[in-house]
C-alpha positions in Angstrom: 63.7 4.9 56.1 66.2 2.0 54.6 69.6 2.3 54.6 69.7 3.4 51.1 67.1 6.2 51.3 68.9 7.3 54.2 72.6 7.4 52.3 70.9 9.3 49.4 69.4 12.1 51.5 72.2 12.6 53.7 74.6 12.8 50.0 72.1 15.1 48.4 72.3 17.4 51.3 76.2 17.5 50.9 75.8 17.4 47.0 77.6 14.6 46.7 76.9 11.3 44.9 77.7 7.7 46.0 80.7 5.8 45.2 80.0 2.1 45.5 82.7 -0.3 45.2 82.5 -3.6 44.8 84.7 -6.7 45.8 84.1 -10.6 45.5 83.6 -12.0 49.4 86.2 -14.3 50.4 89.0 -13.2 47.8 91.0 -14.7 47.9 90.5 -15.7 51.7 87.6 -15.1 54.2 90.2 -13.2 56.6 91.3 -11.1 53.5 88.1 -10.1 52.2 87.6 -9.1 55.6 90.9 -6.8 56.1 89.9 -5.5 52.0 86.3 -4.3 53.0 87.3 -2.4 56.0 89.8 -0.8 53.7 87.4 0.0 51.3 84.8 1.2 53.7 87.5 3.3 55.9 88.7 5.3 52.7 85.2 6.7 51.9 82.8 3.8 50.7 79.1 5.0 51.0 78.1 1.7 50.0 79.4 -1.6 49.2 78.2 -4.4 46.3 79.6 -7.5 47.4 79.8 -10.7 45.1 79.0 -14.1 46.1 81.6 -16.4 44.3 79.9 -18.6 41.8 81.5 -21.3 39.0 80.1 -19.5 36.2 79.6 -15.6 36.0 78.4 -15.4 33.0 78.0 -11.3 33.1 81.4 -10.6 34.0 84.4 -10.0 32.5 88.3 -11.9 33.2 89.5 -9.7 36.0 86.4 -10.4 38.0 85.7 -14.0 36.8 89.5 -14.3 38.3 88.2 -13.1 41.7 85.4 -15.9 41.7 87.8 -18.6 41.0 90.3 -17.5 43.6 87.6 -17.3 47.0 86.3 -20.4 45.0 89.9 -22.5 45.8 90.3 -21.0 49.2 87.1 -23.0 49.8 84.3 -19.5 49.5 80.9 -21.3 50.0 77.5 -19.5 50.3 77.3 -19.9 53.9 80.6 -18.6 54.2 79.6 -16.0 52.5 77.1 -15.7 55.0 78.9 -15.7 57.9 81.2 -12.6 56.2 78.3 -10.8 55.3 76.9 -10.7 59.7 80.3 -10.2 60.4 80.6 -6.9 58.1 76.8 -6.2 59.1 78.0 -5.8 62.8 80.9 -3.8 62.2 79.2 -1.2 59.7 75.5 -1.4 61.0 74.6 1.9 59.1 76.1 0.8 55.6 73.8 -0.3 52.7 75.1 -3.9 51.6 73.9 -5.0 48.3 74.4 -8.4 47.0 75.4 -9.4 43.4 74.9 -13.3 43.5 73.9 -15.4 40.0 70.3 -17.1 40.1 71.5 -20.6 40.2 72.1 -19.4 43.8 68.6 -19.0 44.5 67.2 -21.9 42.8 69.5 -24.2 44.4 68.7 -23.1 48.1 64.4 -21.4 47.4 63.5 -18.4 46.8 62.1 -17.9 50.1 64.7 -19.1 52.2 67.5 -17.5 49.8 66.0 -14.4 50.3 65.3 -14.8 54.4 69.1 -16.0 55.0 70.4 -12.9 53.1 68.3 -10.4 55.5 68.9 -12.3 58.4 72.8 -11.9 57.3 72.3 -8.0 57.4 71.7 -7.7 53.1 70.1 -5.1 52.0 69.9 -5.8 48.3 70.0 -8.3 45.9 71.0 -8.1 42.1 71.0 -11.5 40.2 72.5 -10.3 37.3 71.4 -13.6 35.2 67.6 -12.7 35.9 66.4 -9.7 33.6 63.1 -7.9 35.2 60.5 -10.0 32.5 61.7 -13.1 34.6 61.8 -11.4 38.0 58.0 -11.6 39.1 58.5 -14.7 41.6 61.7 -13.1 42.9 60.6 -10.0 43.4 57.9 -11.4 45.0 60.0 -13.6 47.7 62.7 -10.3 48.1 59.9 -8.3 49.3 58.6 -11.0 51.9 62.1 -10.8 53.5 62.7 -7.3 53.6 65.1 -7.4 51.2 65.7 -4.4 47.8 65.5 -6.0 44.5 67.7 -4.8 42.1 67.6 -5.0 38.3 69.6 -3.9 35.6 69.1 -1.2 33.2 70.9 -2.0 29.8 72.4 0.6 28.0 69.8 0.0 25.0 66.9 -1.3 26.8 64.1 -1.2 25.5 61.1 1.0 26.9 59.1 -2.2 28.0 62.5 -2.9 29.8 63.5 0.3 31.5 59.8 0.6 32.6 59.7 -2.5 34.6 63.6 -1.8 35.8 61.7 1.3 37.4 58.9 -0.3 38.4 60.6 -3.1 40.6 64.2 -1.8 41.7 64.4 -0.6 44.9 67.4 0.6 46.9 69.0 1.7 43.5 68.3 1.0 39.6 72.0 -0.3 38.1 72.3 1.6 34.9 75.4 0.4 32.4 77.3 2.8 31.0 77.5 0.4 28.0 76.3 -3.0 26.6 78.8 -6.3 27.3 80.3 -7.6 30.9 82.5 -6.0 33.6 85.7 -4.8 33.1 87.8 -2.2 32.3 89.4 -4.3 29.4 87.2 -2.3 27.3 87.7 1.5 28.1 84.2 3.2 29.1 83.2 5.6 27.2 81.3 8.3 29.1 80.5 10.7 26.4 77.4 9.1 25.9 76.5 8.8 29.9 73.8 11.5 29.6 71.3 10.0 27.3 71.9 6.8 29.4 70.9 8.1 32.3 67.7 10.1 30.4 67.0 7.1 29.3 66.4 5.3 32.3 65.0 8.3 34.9 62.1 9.2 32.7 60.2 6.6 33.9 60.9 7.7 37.6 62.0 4.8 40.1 65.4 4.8 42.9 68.2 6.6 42.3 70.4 5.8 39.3 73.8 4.2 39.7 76.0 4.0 37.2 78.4 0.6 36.3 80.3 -1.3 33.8 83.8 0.3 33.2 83.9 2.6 35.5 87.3 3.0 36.5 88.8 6.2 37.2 88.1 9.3 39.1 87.0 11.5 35.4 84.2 8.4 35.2 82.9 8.8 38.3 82.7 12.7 38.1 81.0 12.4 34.4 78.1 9.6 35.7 77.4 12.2 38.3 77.5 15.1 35.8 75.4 13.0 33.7 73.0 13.0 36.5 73.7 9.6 38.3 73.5 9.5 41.5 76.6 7.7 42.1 79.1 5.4 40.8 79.5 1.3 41.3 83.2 0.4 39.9 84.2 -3.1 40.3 86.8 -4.0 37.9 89.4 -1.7 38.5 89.0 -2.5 42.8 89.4 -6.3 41.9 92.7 -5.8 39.4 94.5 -4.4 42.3 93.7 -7.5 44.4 94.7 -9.4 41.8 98.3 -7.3 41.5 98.8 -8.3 45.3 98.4 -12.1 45.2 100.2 -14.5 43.9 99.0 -18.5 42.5 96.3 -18.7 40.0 93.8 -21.3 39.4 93.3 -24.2 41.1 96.0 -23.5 43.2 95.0 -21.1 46.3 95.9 -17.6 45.9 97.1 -15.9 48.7 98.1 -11.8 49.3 102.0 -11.5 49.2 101.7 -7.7 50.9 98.6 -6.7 52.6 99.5 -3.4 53.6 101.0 -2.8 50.5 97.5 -3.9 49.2 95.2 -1.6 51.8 97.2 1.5 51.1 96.8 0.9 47.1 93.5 0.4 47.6 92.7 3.6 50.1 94.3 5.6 47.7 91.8 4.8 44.8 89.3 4.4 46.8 89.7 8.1 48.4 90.2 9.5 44.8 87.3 7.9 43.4 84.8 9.4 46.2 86.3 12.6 46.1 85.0 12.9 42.5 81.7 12.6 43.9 81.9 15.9 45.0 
């Protein structure tokens, strides 16, 4: 049983869903990423998506593009991203970790090796959000040598050729949007709709069905799971904190000006968001 069948069971037998957050490794420093995680995992994480910082995330919005560029001037690297990711893997050995790292990533390094260094690292999943399931065969492929989840994205208006591959090849979870465009919460989510999006995607069976993209208050998460979800991933409004807590922006280093201040802000969403998983 992986990690991630194992969290879904256990939160179906509670009747609660997953809240996932996610948080860019090494921002804006290694040692704070670390001290941020911890936090994050502490306050009631079941899961965590963790980014890899990269020069150009296309899919995301400003507030996390920010959060690349910041571990980017501290120096972030993929092997230090690495060496975070053991590091996290030995202190939570039972939580599911799944990566959300751009496909240049993989090119650059082989799809063999990418994928081996990520398990080896303690990864359960990986999403490469540039890499839609129609290009995913030789991926797939390599993820599945290593032992690792592949992860694709369902778009909110996929078509059915789309959502049935999605299905087909996600493992772990399938990342349903809650709506078309990047990250953020620049662009209020509107959950109304949540329902049919879900639907939409579950018909053709597959992993459980998180839901993303401006999700970024405690009504959001309790509507995905209403919707049927089974759980949450909220990114944008995690990383906007962070980003209220440092101070120098790009390219000069950014740093954390109060990090308790910072770890109880971000206990106290954190705690509120899973509680409206229940």
């Amino acid at each position: 049983m992986s990690r991630y069948e194992k969290l879904f069971a256990d939160l179906a037998s509670r009747g609660e869903g997953a809240f996932v957050p996610f948080v860019m490794l090494g921002d804006p420093t290694p040692a704070d990423s670390l001290e941020i995680i911890r936090t994050l995992v502490n306050a009631g994480a079941d899961a965590l998506e963790l980014g890899v910082p990269f020069s150009d995330p296309v899919a995301d919005g400003p507030t996390i593009q920010k959060s690349h560029l910041r571990a980017l001037d501290n120096g972030a690297t993929v092997d230090g991203s690495l060496k975070l990711i053991r590091q996290i893997r030995a202190e939570f050995p039972d939580l599911p970790l799944g990566m959300l790292i751009y496909g240049n990533v993989p090119f650059t390094r082989g799809l063999e090796p990418f994928y081996q260094e990520f398990k080896d690292a303690g990864a359960d999943s990986i999403l490469l959000p540039d890499v839609p399931v129609r290009e995913g065969k030789p991926f797939i492929a390599a993820a599945k040598k290593a032992g690792i989840a592949p992860i694709f994205i369902a778009p909110a208006q996929a078509s059915e050729a789309t959502l049935e591959g999605v299905a087909a090849h996600s493992e772990g979870y399938i990342y349903a949007i809650s709506r078309d465009g990047v990250t953020g919460t620049e662009r209020e989510s509107k959950t109304t709709g949540l329902k049919d999006v879900v639907a939409n995607v579950t018909r053709f069976g597959g992993a459980p069905v998180l839901l993303g993209f401006g999700i970024s208050t405690p009504q959001h998460v309790a509507d995905a799971i209403a919707a049927g979800a089974s759980g949450a991933i909220t990114g944008s409004a995690i990383t906007k904190i962070i980003e209220s807590h440092c101070v120098g922006s790009h390219p000069e280093p950014a740093r954390v000006t109060d990090l308790e201040g910072l770890k109880k802000e971000l206990a106290e969403f954190v705690s509120a968001m899973k509680q409206a998983t229940r």
